[in-house]
C-alpha positions as CSV (number, residue, x, y, z in Angstrom):
1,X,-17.0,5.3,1.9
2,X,-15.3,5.7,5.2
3,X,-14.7,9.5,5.9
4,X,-11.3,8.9,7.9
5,X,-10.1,7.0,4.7
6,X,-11.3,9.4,2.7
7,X,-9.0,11.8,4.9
8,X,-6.0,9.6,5.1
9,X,-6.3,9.0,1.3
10,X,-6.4,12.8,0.8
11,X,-3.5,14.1,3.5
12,X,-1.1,11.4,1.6
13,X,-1.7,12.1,-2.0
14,X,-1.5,16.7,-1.1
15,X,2.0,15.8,0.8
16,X,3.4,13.9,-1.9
17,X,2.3,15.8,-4.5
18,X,4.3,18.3,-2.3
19,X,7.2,16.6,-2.7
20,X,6.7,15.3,-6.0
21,X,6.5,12.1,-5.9
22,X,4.7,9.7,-8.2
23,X,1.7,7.6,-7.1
24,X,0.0,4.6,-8.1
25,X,-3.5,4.1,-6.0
26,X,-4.7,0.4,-5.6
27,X,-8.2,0.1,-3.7
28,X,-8.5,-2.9,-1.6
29,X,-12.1,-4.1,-1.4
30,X,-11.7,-4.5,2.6
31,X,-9.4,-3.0,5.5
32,X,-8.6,-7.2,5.9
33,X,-5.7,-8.8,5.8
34,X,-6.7,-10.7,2.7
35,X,-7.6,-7.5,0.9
36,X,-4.3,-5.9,1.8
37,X,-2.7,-9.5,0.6
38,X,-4.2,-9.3,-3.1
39,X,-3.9,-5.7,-3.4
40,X,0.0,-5.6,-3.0
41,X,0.3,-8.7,-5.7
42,X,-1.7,-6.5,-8.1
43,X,0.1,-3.0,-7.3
44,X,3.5,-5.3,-7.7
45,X,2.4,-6.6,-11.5
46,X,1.5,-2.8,-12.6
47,X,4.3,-1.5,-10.9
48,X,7.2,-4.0,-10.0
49,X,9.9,-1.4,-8.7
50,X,7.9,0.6,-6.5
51,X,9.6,1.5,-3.4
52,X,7.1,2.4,-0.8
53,X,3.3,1.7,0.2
54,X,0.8,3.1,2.4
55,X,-1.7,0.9,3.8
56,X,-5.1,2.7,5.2
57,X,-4.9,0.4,7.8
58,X,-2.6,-1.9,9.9
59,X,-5.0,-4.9,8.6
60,X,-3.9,-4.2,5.3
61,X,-0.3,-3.7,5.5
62,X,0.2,-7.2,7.4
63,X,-1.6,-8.3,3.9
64,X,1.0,-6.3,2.2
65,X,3.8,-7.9,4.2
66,X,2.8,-11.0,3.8
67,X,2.3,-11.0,0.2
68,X,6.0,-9.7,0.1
69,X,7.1,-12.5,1.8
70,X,5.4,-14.9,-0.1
71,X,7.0,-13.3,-3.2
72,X,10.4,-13.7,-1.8
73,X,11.1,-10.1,-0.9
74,X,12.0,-8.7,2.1
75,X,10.2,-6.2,4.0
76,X,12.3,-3.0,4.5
77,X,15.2,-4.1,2.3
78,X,12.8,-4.3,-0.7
79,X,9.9,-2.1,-0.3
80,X,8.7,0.1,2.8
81,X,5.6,-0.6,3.8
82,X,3.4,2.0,6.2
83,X,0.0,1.0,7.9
């Protein structure tokens, strides 16, 4: 409901549809750490060989990292992960 997310959402899915690239969008519930946390685990079970994530915000990518770690994956070996 946020227009800057709305924004961010849009200017990321136009330029990689520009350089067609495939995207799987997971909403987080929050711009929190926590939400950022859950949301990776779930992105991870629908789509375990991703390569790359965008976070909204920095909140939610130190969620995302930390999830990784947790899983035992390394953080930019593994996946790249952009807040």
């Amino acid at each position: 409901h946020i227009r800057q997310a709305r924004d961010r959402r849009e200017g990321v899915r136009q330029e990689l549809r520009g350089g067609n690239i495939s995207v799987t969008e997971v909403n987080a519930r929050t711009f929190g750490v926590k939400s950022g946390h859950e949301a990776l685990k779930d992105l991870l079970k629908k789509n375990p060989n991703i390569s790359a994530v965008f976070c909204a915000s920095d909140q939610l990518s130190i969620g995302a990292i930390r999830a990784m770690r947790e899983l035992g994956r390394k953080v930019p070996e593994d996946i790249s992960i952009v807040g």
